[in-house]
C-alpha positions as CSV (number, residue, x, y, z in Angstrom):
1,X,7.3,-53.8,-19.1
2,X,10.9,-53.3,-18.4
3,X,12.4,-54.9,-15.2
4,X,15.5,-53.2,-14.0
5,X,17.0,-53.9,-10.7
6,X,19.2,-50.9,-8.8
7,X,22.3,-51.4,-7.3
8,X,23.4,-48.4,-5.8
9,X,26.6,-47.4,-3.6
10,X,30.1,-45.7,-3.7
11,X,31.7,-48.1,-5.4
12,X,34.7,-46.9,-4.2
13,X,35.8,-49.2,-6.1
14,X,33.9,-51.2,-7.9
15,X,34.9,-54.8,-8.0
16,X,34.3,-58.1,-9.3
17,X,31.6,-58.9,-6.3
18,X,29.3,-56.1,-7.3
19,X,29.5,-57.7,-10.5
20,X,28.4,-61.1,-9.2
21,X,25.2,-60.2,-7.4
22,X,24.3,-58.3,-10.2
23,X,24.7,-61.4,-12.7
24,X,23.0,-63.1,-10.0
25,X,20.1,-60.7,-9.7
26,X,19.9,-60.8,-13.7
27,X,19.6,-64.8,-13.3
28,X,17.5,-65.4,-10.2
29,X,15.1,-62.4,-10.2
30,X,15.0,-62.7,-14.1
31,X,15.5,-58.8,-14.9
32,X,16.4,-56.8,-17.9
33,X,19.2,-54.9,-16.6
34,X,20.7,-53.4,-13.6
35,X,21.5,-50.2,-13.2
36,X,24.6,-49.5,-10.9
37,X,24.1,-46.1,-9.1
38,X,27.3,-44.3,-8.3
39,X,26.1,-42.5,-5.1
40,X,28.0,-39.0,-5.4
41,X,28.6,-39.3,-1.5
42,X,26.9,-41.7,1.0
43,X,25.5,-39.9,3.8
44,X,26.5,-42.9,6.2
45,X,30.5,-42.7,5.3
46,X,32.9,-40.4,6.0
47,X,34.1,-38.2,2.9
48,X,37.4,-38.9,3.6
49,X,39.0,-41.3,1.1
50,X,36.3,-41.3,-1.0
51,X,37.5,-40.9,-5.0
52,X,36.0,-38.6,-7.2
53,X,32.9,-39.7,-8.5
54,X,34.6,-39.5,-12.4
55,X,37.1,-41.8,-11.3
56,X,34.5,-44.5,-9.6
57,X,32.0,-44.0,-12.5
58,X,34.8,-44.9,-15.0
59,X,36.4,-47.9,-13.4
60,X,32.7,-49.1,-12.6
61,X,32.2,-49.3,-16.0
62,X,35.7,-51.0,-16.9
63,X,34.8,-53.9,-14.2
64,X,30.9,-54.0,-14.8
65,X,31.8,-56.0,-19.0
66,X,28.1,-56.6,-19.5
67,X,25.6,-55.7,-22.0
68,X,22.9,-55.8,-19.4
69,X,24.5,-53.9,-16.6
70,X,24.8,-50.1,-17.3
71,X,26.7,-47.7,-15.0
72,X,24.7,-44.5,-14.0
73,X,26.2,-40.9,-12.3
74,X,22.0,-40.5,-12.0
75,X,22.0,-39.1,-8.4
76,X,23.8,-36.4,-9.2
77,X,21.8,-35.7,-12.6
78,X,18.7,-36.0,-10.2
79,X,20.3,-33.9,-7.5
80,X,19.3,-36.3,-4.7
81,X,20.9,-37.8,-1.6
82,X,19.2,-40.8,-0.2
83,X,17.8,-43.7,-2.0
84,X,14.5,-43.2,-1.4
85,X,14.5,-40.2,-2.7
86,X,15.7,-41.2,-5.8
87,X,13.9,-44.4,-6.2
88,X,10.9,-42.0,-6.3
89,X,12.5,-39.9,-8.8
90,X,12.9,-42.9,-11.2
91,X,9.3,-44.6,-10.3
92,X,8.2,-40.9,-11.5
93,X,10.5,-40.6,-14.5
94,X,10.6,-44.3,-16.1
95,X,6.3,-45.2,-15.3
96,X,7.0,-48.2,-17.5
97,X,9.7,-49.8,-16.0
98,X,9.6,-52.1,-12.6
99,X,12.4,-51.4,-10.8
100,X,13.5,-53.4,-7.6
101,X,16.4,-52.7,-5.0
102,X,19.4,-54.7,-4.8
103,X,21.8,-54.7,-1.9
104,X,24.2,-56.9,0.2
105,X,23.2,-58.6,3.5
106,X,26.1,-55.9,5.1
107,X,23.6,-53.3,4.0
108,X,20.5,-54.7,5.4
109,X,22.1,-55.5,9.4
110,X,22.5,-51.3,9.1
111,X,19.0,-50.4,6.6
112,X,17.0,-48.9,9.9
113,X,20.0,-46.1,9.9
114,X,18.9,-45.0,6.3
115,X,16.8,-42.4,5.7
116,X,12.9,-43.1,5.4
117,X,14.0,-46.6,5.2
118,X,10.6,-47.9,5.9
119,X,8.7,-45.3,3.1
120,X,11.8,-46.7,0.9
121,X,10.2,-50.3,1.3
122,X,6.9,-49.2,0.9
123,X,8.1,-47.5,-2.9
124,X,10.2,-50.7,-4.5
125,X,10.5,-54.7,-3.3
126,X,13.9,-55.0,-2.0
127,X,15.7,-58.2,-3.0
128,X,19.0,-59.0,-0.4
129,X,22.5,-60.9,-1.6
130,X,24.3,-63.2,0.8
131,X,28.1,-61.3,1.8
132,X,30.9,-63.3,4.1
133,X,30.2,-62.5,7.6
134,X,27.1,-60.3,7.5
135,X,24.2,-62.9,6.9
136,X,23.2,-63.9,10.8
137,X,23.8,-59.9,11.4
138,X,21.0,-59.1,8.7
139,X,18.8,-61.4,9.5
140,X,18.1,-60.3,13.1
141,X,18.8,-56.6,11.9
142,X,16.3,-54.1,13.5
143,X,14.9,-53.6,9.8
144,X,14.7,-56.9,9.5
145,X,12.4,-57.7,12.3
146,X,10.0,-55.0,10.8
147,X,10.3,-57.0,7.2
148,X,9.8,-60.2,8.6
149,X,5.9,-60.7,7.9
150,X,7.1,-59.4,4.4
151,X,9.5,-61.7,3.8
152,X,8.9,-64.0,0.1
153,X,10.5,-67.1,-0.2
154,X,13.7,-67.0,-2.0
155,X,12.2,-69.9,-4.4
156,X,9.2,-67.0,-5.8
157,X,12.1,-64.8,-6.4
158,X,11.5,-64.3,-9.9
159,X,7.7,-63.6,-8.8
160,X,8.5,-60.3,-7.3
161,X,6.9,-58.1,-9.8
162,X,3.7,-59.3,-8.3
163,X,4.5,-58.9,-4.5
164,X,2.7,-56.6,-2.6
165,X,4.9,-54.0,-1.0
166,X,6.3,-54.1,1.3
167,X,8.4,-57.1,0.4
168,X,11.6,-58.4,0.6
169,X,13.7,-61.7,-0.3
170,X,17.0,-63.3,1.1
171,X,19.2,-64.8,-1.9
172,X,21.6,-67.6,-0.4
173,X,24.2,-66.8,-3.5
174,X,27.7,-67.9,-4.3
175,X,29.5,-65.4,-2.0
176,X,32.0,-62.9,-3.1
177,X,35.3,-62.4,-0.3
178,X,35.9,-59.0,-2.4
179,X,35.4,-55.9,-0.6
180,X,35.7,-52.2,-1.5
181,X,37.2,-51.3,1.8
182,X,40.3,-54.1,1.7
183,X,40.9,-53.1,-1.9
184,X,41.3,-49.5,-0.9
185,X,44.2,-50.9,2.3
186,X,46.2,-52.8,-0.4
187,X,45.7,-50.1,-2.6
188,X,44.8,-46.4,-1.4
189,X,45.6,-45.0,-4.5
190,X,43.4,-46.7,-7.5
191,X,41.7,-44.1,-8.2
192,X,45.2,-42.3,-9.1
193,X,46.3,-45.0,-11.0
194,X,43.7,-45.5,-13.0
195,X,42.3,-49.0,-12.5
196,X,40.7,-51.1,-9.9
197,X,41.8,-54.0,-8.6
198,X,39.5,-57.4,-9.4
């Protein structure tokens, strides 16, 4: 069976640190692929400044460069808005693939704002990547005290296709300084220019 981990976000833009927790995911969770989901609009951020989703699609694929990471618009072709709705969508549409959720410790210290976060845990083991400066936050995160009796040891990583869910792991990685939001300050226009800066 197919093991595909799901990265999803506005990759607004993409950059070279998405790419390393997803080689990272690849490596330590021994998956298949990862999928990068290009989140048409994330309910949580403003609209404003946000580039067309053509324009973050395309340069996610220019700084994704691997055959095992594929770049996916799927939200919109599955017309949902939060990720849990679309993590059912795929459970229901790929029943032979194991899919588990990727996402930065900056994401966890705010999970208990997302929507049906805690029927989200319940649907897909949750595997978390170390970022600069948000570690300590998501560790005594609200959601994380809920997770905490569901927490694997980052050494069974690659057992998580067995874990009962809910369940979660903490990856102490090599951590990426690159961040969408200081690429978009040094440069507010790269969506116009057609590139991303790495």
């Amino acid at each position: 069976m197919k093991s595909v981990g799901l990265l999803g976000g506005s990759f607004n833009p993409a950059h070279a640190g998405h790419r390393h927790i997803s080689v990272e995911a690849l490596r330590l969770l021994g998956l298949d692929e990862v999928w990068w989901l290009v989140s048409p609009q994330n309910p949580l951020k403003t609209p404003a400044g946000m580039a067309p989703i053509t324009a973050r699609v395309a340069a996610a694929k220019t700084t994704a460069r691997h055959k095992r990471i594929h770049v996916s618009d799927l939200e919109v072709r599955l017309g949902t808005r939060y990720a849990v709705d679309t993590v059912a969508a795929l459970i229901r549409r790929y029943p032979k693939v194991r899919f588990v959720w990727l996402m930065g410790a900056d994401n966890l210290a705010g999970f208990d704002r997302w929507s049906r976060w805690r029927t989200l845990a319940r649907l897909i083991p949750i595997a978390v990547f170390a970022r600069p400066g948000y570690v300590g936050e998501a560790l005594t995160a609200p959601a994380m005290a809920w997770f905490r009796r569901w927490r694997h040891a980052s050494a069974s990583a690659r057992h998580w296709r067995e874990w009962r869910l809910p369940a979660i792991v903490v990856l102490d990685i090599r951590m990426s300084p690159l961040s969408a939001t200081a690429i978009r300050r040094e440069n507010p226009r790269w969506a116009d220019l057609g590139s991303a800066s790495r």
